[in-house]
N, C-alpha and C positions, 0 to 999 in steps of 0.2 A: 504494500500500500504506500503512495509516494504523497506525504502532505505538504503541501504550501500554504502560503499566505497572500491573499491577493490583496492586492493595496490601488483604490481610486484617488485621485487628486483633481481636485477643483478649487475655484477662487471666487470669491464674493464681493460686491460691491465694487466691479470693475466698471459701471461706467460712469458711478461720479470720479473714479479716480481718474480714468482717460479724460473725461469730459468737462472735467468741473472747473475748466480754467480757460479765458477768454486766449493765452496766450498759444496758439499754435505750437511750439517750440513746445513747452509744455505736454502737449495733447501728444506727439510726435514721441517723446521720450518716455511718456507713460502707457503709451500703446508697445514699445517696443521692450520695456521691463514687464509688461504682462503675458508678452507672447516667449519672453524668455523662460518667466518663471516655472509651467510649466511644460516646458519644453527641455531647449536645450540645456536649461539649468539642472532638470531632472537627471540627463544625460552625465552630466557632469558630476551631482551628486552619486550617481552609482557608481562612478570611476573613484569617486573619490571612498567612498564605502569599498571598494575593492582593495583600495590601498591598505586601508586600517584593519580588513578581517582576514587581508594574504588570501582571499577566493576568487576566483574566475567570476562575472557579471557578462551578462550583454545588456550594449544599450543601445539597441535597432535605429540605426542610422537611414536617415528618411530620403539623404541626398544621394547614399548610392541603391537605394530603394530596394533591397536585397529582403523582399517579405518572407522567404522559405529561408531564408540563412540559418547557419547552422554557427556557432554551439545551443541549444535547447535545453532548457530547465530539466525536463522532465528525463533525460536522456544525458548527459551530460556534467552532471555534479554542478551545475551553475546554485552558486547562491542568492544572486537575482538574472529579474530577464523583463526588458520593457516591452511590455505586448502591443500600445501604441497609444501615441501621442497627437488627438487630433479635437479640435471642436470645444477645447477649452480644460477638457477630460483628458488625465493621462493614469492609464493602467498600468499596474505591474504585479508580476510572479517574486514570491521570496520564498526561500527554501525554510526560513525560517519568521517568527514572528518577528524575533528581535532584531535581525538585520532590518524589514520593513520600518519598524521603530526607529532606528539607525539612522535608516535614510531620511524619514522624514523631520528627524532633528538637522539633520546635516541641509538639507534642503529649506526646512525651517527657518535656520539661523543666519543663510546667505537670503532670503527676502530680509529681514528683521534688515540688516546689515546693506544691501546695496537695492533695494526695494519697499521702502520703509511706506506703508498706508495700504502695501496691497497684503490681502486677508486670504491663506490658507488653508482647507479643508482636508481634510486626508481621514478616509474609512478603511478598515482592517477589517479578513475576515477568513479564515482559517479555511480548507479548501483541499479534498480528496481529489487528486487528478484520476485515477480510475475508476471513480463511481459518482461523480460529481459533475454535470455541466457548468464550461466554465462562462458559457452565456449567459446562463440563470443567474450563476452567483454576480456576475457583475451587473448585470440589469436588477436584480435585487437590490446590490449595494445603490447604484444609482438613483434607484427610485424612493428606494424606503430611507437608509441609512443615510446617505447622502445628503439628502434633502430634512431627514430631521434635526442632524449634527445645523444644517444651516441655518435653522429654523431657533436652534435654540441655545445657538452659539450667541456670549456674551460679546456682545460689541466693548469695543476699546476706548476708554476715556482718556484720552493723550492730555497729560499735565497743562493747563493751556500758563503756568507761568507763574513765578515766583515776585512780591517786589515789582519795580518798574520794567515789564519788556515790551518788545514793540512786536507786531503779529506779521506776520508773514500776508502779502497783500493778495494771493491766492487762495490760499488753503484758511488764513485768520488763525492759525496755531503760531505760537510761539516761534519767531525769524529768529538761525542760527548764523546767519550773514546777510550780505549783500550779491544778487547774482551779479555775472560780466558784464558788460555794456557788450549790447549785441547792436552792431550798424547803429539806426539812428533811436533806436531803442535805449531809454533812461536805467540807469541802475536802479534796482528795488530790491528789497526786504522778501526773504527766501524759507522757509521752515526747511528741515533735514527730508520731505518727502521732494520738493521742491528742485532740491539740489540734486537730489538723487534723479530725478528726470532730465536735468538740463545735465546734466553728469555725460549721458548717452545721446542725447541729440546728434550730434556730430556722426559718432558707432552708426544709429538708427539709420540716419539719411545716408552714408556711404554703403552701408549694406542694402538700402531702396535702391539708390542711383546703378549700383550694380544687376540687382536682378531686374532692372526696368532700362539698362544699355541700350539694347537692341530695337527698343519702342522708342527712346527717348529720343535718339539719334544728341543733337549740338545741346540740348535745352536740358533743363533743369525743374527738380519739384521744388517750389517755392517754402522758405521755412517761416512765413508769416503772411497772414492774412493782404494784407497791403503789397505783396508783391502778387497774386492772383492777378493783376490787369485790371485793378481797379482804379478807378477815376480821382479827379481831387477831389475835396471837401466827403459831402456825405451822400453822396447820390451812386456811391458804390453798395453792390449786394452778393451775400456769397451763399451757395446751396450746401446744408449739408443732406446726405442722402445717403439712409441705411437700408442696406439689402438682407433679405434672410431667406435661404431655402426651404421650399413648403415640405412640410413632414418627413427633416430631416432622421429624427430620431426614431421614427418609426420606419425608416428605411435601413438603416443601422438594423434594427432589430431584428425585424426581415431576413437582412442578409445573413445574418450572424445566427439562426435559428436552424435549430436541429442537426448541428453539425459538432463532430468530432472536434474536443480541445484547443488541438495542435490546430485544426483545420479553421476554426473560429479565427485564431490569433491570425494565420496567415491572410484569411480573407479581411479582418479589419484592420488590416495594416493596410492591404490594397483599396480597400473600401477609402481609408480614412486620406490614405497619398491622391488617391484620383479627386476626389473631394478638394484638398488642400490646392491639389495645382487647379483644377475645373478656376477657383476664384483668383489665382492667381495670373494664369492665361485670361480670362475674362478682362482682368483689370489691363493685361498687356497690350493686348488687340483695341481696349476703350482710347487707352495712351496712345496707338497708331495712326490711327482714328481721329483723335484728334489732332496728332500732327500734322497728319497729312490734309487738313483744314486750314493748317494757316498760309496767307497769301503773303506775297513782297505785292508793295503797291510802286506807284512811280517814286512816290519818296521814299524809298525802300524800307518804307515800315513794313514790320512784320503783323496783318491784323490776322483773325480767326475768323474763316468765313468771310473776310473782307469786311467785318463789322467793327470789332472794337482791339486797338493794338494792345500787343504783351507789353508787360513790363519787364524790360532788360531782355533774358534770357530764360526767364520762368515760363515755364508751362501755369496757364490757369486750372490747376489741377493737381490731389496730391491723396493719396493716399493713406488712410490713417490705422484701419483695422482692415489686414489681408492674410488669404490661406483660411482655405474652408470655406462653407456657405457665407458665413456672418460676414458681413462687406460695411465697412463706413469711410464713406471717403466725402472731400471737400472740393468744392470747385468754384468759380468765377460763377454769379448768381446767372446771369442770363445765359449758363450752358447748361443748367442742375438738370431740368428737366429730358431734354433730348440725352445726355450723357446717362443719366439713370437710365433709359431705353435702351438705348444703345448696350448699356451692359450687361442687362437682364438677356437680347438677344445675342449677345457672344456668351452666355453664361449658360442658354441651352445648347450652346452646338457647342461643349465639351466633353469627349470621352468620360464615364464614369464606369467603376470597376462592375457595377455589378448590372451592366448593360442598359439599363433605364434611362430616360432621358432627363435630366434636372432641372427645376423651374425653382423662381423664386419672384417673392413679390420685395418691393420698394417705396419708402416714404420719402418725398422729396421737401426739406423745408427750406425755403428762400426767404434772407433775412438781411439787412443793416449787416454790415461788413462786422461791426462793433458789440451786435445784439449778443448777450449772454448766452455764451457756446451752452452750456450743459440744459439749456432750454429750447434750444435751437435740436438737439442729437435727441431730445426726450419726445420733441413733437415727430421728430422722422421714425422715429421706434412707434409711436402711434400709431402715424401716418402707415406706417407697412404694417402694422396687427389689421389697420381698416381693410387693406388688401386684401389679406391674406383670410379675412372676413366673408369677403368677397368671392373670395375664390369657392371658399366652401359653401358659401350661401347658394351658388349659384349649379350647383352638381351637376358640371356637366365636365367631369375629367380635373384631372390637375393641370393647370398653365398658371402663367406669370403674368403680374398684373401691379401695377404702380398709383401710387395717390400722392398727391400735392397741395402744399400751402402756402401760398406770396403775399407775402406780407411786406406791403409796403410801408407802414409803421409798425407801433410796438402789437404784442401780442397779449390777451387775457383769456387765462381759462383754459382748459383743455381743446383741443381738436374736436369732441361733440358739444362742448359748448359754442364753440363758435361757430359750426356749422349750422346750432340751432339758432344764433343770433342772428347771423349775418347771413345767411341761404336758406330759411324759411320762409315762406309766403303762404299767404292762404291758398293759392294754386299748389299748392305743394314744395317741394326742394328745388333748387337753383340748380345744385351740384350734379352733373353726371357721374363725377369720379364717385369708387375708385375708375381705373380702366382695363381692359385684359392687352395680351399682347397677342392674342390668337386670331386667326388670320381664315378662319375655317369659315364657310360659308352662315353652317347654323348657329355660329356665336354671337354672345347678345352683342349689339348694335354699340354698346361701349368699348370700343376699342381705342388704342393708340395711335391706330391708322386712320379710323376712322376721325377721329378729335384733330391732327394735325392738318388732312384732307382739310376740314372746314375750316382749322383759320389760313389755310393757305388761300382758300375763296375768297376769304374775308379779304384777304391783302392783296388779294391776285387781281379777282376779275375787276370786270368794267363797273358792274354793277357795285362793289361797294371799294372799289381801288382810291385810296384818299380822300375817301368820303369818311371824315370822322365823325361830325357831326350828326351823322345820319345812321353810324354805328350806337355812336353812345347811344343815341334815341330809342335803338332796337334795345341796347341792355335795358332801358327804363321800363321801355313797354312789356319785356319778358317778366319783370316783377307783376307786372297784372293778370297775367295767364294766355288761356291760349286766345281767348274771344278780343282781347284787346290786340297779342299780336298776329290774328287774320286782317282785323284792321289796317295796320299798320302797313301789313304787306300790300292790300289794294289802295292806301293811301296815298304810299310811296311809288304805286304801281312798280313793285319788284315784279322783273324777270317770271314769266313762268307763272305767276304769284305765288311762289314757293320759296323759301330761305335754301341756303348751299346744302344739297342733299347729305346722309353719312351712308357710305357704299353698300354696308354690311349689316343694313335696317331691313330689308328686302321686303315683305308686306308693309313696313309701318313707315317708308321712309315717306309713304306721300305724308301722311299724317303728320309726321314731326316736321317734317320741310314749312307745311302749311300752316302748321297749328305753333311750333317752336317748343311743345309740350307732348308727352304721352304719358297714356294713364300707366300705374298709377300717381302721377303727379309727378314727373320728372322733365326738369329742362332740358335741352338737348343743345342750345346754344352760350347761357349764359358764362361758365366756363371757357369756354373758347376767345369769347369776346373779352374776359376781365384777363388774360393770359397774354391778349395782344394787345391789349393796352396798355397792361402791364408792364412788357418788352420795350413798348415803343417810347414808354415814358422813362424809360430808363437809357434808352437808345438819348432821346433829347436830355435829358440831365447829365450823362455822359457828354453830348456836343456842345454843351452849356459851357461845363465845365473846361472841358479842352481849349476853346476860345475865352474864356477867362486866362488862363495862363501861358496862351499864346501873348494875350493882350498884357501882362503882366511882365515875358519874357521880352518883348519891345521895347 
């Protein structure tokens, strides 16, 4: 009878740690001390446990992707063995408890020490390899154990300060210095979690700029919000936008179901790698994508799309949380929406190991370049549950599907509070979103293709091409319903007397064309038209701006 100890790790309260700080630089260093943590830090702590107990370990190395490798726990006299390291979870085999124990002191005390505010879980649990699946016991651990430990783990009351001290202008814990003067960036009041982030910035970004070479080509991920290609004064805006794979964990489970030990470990190694790269390729081909977007104009500016120039050498775009479904990344506000598209459909043409195709939905929030990041990444986390709401709501198969929020000032309240402020009418909801991204005849009529199709009309044709006035008037009269805008249509004698049709309506598209409404009470154009308005007002606040410091540099 050969017994082990299987040991899960997980970490808590990861995104106010990533998120909870307006500074980029910041956000950057704490994303990249969390993906260490349990990771290659794990890696490191079993070597280093090897050292202290003179026993052989394996630490399944992901870059030369060798999932059958051998030496094996159960075969082999290994004292540990990392079964895999993916989705925030990392598993492992010990031949004993107290090595387990071991390790997660040793792993323990390098977060306390070079990752100070991120919070460690670790469950233990004794484990017969010949008469025990080793599925069970870890989806056990995961479900039950896991989640109680976190449930009823005491949070930590970090000393806020003795006497006269000054707080840290981030975190408001007790400042153990002053950070560097970064470029035009002022010295400030730093706590020991603080440090520890800006510590790795540099580490973080050189290790991005390498795996993103080949996408990036000349250009660069920007390390602060203000080099995204944003404008002067305050008429600049920047998208954050979280992605998450739909029923990722029950595809894990899935996979990993009714099979042999040895065979489980092997297939979620493969599982968890194709996974890890699927978002990492997604993000690569996003970064191509948009390179190959930007133009040299006669003054050899370099614009994007020929609409608004880089600043310097930055890409408007940057990566914050990659590898595996869970995706949060940042960009220049008037790209959030098309770039979140864009990556959901490089995200399903990814190989996955256990043949399936991948979908996942995204919350896109468009804010004030300045607006309170960890408010900003809390509305995009929403915003992609609304989706992903959606998705299910709507049972017709699994696909990918995106929601949005532009906010041209501040924000209050949650995402359904404002939905119910500001896009209810007696006629019903304003809102179309969420949107799918499926492309299939009998899908509903909300699509992605479908939404861009209409405001391309709106800006395209004759009928409403720099008619703004005539636009705005349609968004009023949609707040009335459908009876005021049939009116409108024979008022204005629209075309056809139908609004820009959506492709992928097939029976109902005379109705919404004519009506601008379908039951049960949903608008079908208001969105579209507050979206390019939106753009355009920001397009002019941008050329505002630019001619102010033309006139300024004279």
């Amino acid at each position: 009878m050969r017994n082990f100890t299987v040991t899960v790790l997980d970490t808590t309260g990861i995104q106010p740690y990533i998120f909870g700080s307006n500074r980029l630089r910041e956000n950057i260093g704490a994303s990249y001390l969390v993906s260490q943590a349990t990771d290659n830090w794990a890696r490191e702590a079993l070597n280093k446990l090897k050292a202290e107990i003179k026993q052989e370990v394996y630490a399944f190395n992901p870059e030369k992707h060798q999932s059958e490798a051998k030496p094996r726990i159960e075969d082999d006299g290994l004292a540990a063995e990392l079964v895999y390291a993916g989705g925030g979870n990392t598993v492992l085999l010990f031949s004993d408890q107290k090595y387990a124990v071991q390790f997660t002191q040793i792993l323990s005390r390098r977060i306390l020490e070079e990752a100070p505010g991120i919070n460690l879980v670790a469950v233990h649990q004794e484990f017969d390899w010949d008469n025990q699946s080793l599925y069970e016991v870890v989806r056990h651990l995961m479900k039950n154990d896991l989640d109680a430990k976190k449930r009823s783990r005491i949070p930590s009351a970090p000393l806020l300060g003795l006497g006269v001290t000054a707080t840290c202008r981030s975190t408001q814990l007790v400042a153990v210095g002053m950070s560097e003067k970064f470029k035009d960036d002022e010295s400030y009041l730093i706590s020991t979690e603080i440090e520890a982030k800006l510590n790795v910035v540099c580490k973080a970004n050189d290790n991005l700029q390498k795996m993103f070479a080949t996408s990036l080509g000349s250009y660069q991920f920007p390390l602060r919000t203000d080099e995204m290609g944003r404008s002067k004064g305050d008429s600049s805006y920047v998208a954050v936008i979280h992605a998450d794979g739909n029923a990722m964990g029950k595809r894990f489970q899935k996979f990993g179901e009714g099979k042999c030990n040895r065979d489980y470990i092997i297939d979620m190694r493969e599982l968890s790698h194709s996974v890890n790269q699927a978002g990492i390729n997604a993000l690569k081909k996003s970064v191509e994508i948009l390179v190959k977007s930007i133009e040299v104009d006669a003054d050899g500016k370099r614009k994007v799309k020929g609409q608004f120039e880089i600043k310097d050498n930055y890409l408007p775009f940057r990566p914050l949380v990659y590898g595996g479904d869970d995706i949060t990344f940042v960009c220049d506000g008037r790209l959030g929406l098309e770039l979140a598209a864009i990556f959901l459909q490089e995200f399903e043409k990814q190989p996955i190991a256990n043949g399936e195709p991948i979908k996942a939905c995204a919350g896109i929030c468009v804010v004030k370049t300045h607006y309170p990041f960890a408010r900003a990444y809390q509305l995009s986390e929403d915003l992609c549950r609304k989706a992903k709401k959606f998705v299910k709501d709507e049972k017709k198969g699994d696909f990918s599907a995106l929601d949005w929020h532009l906010a041209a000032s501040g924000l209050s309240g949650s995402i359904s509070d404002i939905r119910q402020r500001e896009y209810q009418v007696p006629a019903g909801s304003l809102s179309m979103r969420p949107v799918s991204l499926r492309k299939e005849q009998d899908s509903d009529w909300r699509t992605w293709e479908g939404f861009t199709k209409v405001v391309k009309h709106f800006n395209e044709d004759e009928e409403w091409k720099g008619r703004h006035n005539k636009v705005i008037a349609l968004r009023d009269v949609l707040r009335q319903g459908s009876e005021a805008t049939q009116k409108f249509i024979k008022n204005y004698r629209i075309k056809d007397e139908q609004l820009p049709t959506f492709p992928e309506c097939s029976g109902q598209s005379v109705t919404l064309a004519q009506e601008g409404w379908l039951p049960p009470g949903i608008c079908g154009y208001f969105d579209a038209i507050e979206a390019m308005e939106f753009y355009i007002s920001l397009r002019e606040e941008c050329n505002a701006d630019l001619s102010t410091e033309n006139k300024n540099a004279e």
